[in-house]
BALOBA-1460 file (C-alpha; in Angstrom, 3 decimals):
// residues 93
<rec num="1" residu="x" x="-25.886" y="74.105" z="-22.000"/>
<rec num="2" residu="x" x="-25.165" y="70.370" z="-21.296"/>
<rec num="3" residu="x" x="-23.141" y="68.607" z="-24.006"/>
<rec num="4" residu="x" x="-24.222" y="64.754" z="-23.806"/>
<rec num="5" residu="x" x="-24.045" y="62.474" z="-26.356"/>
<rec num="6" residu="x" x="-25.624" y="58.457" z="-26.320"/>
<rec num="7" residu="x" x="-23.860" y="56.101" z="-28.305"/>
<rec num="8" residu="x" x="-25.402" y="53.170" z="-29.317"/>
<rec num="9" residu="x" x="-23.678" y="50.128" z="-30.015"/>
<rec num="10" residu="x" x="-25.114" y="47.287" z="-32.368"/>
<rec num="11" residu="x" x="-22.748" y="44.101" z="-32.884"/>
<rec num="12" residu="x" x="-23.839" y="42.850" z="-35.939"/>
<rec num="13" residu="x" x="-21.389" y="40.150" z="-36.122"/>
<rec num="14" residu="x" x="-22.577" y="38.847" z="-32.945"/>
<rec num="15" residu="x" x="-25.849" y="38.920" z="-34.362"/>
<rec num="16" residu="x" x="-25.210" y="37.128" z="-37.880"/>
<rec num="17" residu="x" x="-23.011" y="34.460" z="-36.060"/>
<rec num="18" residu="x" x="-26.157" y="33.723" z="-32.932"/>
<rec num="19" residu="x" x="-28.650" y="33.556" z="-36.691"/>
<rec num="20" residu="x" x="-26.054" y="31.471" z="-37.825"/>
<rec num="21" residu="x" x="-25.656" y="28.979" z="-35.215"/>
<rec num="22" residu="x" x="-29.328" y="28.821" z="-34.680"/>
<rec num="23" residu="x" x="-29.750" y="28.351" z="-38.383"/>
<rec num="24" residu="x" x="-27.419" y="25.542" z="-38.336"/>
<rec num="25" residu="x" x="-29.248" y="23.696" z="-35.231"/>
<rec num="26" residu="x" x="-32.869" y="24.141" z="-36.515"/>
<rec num="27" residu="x" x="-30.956" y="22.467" z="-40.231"/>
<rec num="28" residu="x" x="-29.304" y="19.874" z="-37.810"/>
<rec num="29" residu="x" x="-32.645" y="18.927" z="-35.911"/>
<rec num="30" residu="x" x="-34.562" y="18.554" z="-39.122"/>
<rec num="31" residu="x" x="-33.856" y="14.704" z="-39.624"/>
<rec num="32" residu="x" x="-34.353" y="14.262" z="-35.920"/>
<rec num="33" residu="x" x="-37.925" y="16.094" z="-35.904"/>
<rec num="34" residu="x" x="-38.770" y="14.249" z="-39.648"/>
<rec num="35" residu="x" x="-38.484" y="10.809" z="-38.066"/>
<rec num="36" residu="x" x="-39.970" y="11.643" z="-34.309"/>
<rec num="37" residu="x" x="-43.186" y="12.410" z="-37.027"/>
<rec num="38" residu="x" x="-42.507" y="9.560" z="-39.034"/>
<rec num="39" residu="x" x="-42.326" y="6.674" z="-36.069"/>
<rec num="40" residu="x" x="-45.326" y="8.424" z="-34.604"/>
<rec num="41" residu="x" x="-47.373" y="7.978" z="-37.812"/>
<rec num="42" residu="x" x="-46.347" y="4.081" z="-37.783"/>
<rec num="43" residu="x" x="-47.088" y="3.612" z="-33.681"/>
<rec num="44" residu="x" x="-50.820" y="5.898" z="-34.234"/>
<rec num="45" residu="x" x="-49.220" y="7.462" z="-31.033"/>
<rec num="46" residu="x" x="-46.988" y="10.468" z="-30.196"/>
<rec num="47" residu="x" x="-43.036" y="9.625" z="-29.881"/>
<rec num="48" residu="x" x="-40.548" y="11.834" z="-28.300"/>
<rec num="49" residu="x" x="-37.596" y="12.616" z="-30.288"/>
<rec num="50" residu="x" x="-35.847" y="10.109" z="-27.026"/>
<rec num="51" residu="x" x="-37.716" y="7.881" z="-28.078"/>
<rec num="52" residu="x" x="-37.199" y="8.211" z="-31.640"/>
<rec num="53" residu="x" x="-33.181" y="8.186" z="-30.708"/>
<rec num="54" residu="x" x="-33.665" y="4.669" z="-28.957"/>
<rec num="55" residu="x" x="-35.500" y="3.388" z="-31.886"/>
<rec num="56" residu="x" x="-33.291" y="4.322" z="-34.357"/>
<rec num="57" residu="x" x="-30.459" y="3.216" z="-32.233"/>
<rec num="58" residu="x" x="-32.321" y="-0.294" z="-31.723"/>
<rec num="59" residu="x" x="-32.251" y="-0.294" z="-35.773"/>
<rec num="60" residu="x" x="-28.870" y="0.890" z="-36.178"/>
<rec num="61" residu="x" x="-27.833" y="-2.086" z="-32.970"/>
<rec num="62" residu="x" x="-30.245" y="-5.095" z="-35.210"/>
<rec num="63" residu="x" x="-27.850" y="-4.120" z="-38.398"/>
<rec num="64" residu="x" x="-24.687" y="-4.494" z="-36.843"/>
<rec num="65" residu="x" x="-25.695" y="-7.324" z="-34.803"/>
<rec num="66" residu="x" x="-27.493" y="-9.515" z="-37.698"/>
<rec num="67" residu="x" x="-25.181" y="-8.619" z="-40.629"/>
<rec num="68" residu="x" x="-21.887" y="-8.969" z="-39.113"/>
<rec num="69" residu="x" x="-19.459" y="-7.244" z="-41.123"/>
<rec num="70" residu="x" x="-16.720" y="-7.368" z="-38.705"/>
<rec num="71" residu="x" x="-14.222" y="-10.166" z="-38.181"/>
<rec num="72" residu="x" x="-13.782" y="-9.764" z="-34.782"/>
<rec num="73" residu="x" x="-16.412" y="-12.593" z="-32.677"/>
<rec num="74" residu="x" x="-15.841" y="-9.676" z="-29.978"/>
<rec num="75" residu="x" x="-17.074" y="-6.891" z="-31.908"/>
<rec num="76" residu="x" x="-20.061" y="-8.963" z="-32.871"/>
<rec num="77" residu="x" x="-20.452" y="-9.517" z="-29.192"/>
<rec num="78" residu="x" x="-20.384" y="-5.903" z="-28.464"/>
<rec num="79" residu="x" x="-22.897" y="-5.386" z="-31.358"/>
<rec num="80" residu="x" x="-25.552" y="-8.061" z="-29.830"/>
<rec num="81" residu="x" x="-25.425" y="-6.745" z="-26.226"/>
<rec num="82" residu="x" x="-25.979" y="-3.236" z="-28.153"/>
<rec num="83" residu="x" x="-28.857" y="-4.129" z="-30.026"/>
<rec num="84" residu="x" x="-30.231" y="-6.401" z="-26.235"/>
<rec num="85" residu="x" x="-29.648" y="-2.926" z="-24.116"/>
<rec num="86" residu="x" x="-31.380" y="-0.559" z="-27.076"/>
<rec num="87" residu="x" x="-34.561" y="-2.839" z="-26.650"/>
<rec num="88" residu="x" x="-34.524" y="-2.397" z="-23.279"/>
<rec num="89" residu="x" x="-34.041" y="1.358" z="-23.190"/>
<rec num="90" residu="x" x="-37.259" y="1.141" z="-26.372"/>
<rec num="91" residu="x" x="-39.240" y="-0.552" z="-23.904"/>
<rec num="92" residu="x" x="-38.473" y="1.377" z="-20.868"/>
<rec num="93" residu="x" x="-39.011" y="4.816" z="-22.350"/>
């Protein structure tokens, strides 16, 4: 008579940190995936969370470059040529 035994080996900590992380990245993506929907319910037309990044970087560029809060003429520079090369990449993609 044979004497074989199978062990079998279950890594639950691998498993509850992978559900973790994956947790965290679906909580992470939520804004992102809220205003992809959101934009494309203002356009009438479907808008790709890249193009919901340049958008919201095109907003976050017109802030910075309207209200100047800095001091620095540079910075305000910087600010402008960000807000001109967001509405580029808006219209491009």
């Amino acid at each position: 008579m044979k004497k074989e035994m199978t062990f079998t080996e279950q890594n639950t900590s691998y498993n509850d940190l992978s559900r973790l992380f994956s947790d965290g990245c679906a909580w992470l993506q939520a804004p992102v995936m809220w205003l992809r929907r959101y934009y494309s319910a203002i356009l009438e037309r479907e808008v790709s969370t890249k193009q919901a990044s340049y958008i919201t970087q095109a907003q976050v560029a017109f802030v910075f470059a309207a209200f100047p809060i800095m001091s620095s003429l540079l910075l305000h520079l910087a600010a402008v040529l960000w807000f001109a090369a967001s509405i580029y990449m808006c219209k491009r993609a």
